[in-house]
N, C-alpha and C positions, 0 to 999 in steps of 0.2 A: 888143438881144437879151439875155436874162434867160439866165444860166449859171450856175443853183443847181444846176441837173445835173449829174452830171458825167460824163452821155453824152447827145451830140445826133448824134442819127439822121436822114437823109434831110431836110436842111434846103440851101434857096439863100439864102444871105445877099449881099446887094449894099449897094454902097458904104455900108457899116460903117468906124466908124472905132475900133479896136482900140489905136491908137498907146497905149506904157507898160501895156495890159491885162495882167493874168497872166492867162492859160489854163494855168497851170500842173497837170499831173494829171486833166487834162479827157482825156476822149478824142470824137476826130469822126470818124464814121462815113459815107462818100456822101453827103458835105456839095460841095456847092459853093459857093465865093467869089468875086466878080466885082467886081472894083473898088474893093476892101479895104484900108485903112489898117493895117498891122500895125507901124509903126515903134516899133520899140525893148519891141516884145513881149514878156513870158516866155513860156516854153513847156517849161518843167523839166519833163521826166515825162511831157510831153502825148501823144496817141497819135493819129495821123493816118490812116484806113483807106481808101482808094479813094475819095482827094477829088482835087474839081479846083481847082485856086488860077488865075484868067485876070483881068489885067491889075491884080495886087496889089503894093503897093509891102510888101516883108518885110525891108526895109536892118534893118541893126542887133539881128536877132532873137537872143534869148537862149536858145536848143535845148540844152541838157546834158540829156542822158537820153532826149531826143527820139524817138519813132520816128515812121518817116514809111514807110510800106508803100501800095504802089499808086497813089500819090501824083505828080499831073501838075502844072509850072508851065507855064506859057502866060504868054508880055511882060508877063512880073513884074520887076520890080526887086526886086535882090536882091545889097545891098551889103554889105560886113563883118559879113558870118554868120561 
Protein backbone atom coordinates (compact mmCIF):
# COMPACT_ATOMS: atom_id res chain seq x y z
CA UNK A 1 0.00 0.00 0.00
CA UNK A 2 1.59 3.32 -1.33
CA UNK A 3 1.04 6.30 1.70
CA UNK A 4 2.39 9.37 -0.08
CA UNK A 5 -1.11 10.64 1.23
CA UNK A 6 -1.69 11.55 3.89
CA UNK A 7 -5.40 10.66 3.92
CA UNK A 8 -6.76 7.25 2.82
CA UNK A 9 -10.27 7.22 2.48
CA UNK A 10 -12.67 4.20 2.25
CA UNK A 11 -10.11 1.65 1.71
CA UNK A 12 -10.05 -2.42 2.91
CA UNK A 13 -6.59 -3.45 3.38
CA UNK A 14 -6.11 -7.24 4.34
CA UNK A 15 -3.11 -9.02 5.53
CA UNK A 16 -0.64 -6.12 5.26
CA UNK A 17 2.18 -6.26 7.05
CA UNK A 18 2.85 -2.81 8.67
CA UNK A 19 5.21 -4.30 11.46
CA UNK A 20 8.14 -1.04 12.31
CA UNK A 21 5.89 1.28 9.54
CA UNK A 22 5.38 4.90 10.76
CA UNK A 23 1.87 6.06 9.90
CA UNK A 24 2.83 8.69 11.73
CA UNK A 25 0.61 12.01 10.85
CA UNK A 26 -1.38 10.01 8.33
CA UNK A 27 -4.89 10.18 9.04
CA UNK A 28 -7.65 6.97 7.99
CA UNK A 29 -10.91 7.51 7.24
CA UNK A 30 -13.63 4.09 6.99
CA UNK A 31 -10.69 2.13 6.32
CA UNK A 32 -11.03 -1.28 7.20
CA UNK A 33 -8.19 -3.86 8.38
CA UNK A 34 -8.40 -7.39 8.33
CA UNK A 35 -5.59 -9.45 9.37
CA UNK A 36 -2.90 -6.76 9.65
CA UNK A 37 0.53 -6.97 10.90
CA UNK A 38 1.05 -3.54 12.90
CA UNK A 39 3.95 -4.82 15.34
CA UNK A 40 5.91 -2.30 16.67
CA UNK A 41 4.11 0.66 14.53
CA UNK A 42 4.34 4.30 14.90
CA UNK A 43 1.39 6.22 14.95
CA UNK A 44 2.45 9.75 16.50
CA UNK A 45 -0.21 12.06 15.24
CA UNK A 46 -1.89 9.51 13.28
CA UNK A 47 -5.75 9.98 13.14
CA UNK A 48 -8.18 6.99 13.06
CA UNK A 49 -11.96 7.98 11.87
CA UNK A 50 -14.79 5.14 12.02
CA UNK A 51 -12.35 2.32 11.12
CA UNK A 52 -12.54 -1.29 11.70
CA UNK A 53 -9.22 -3.05 12.98
CA UNK A 54 -10.54 -7.43 12.96
CA UNK A 55 -8.17 -9.96 13.72
CA UNK A 56 -4.98 -7.40 13.68
CA UNK A 57 -1.94 -8.17 15.77
CA UNK A 58 -1.16 -4.11 17.23
CA UNK A 59 1.39 -5.51 20.32
CA UNK A 60 3.84 -2.86 20.79
CA UNK A 61 2.32 0.15 18.96
CA UNK A 62 3.77 3.55 19.40
CA UNK A 63 0.35 6.06 19.79
CA UNK A 64 1.61 9.41 21.40
CA UNK A 65 -0.73 11.98 20.12
CA UNK A 66 -2.88 9.33 18.57
CA UNK A 67 -6.61 9.79 18.11
CA UNK A 68 -8.71 6.94 17.46
CA UNK A 69 -12.66 8.17 17.18
CA UNK A 70 -15.26 5.50 16.15
CA UNK A 71 -12.90 3.19 16.18
CA UNK A 72 -13.76 -0.93 16.62
CA UNK A 73 -11.20 -3.82 17.58
CA UNK A 74 -12.54 -7.13 16.79
CA UNK A 75 -9.70 -10.44 18.15
CA UNK A 76 -6.96 -8.12 17.76
CA UNK A 77 -4.03 -8.67 19.86
CA UNK A 78 -3.00 -6.03 21.43
CA UNK A 79 0.02 -6.12 23.90
CA UNK A 80 2.10 -3.19 25.49
CA UNK A 81 0.34 -0.33 24.04
Amino acid sequence: MDFENMLTEDQTLENQDFSRFSLAKRAFVNCNFKNCNFTESVWFQAKFQSCLFKECNLSLLKIDGCRLQEVVFEACKIVGV
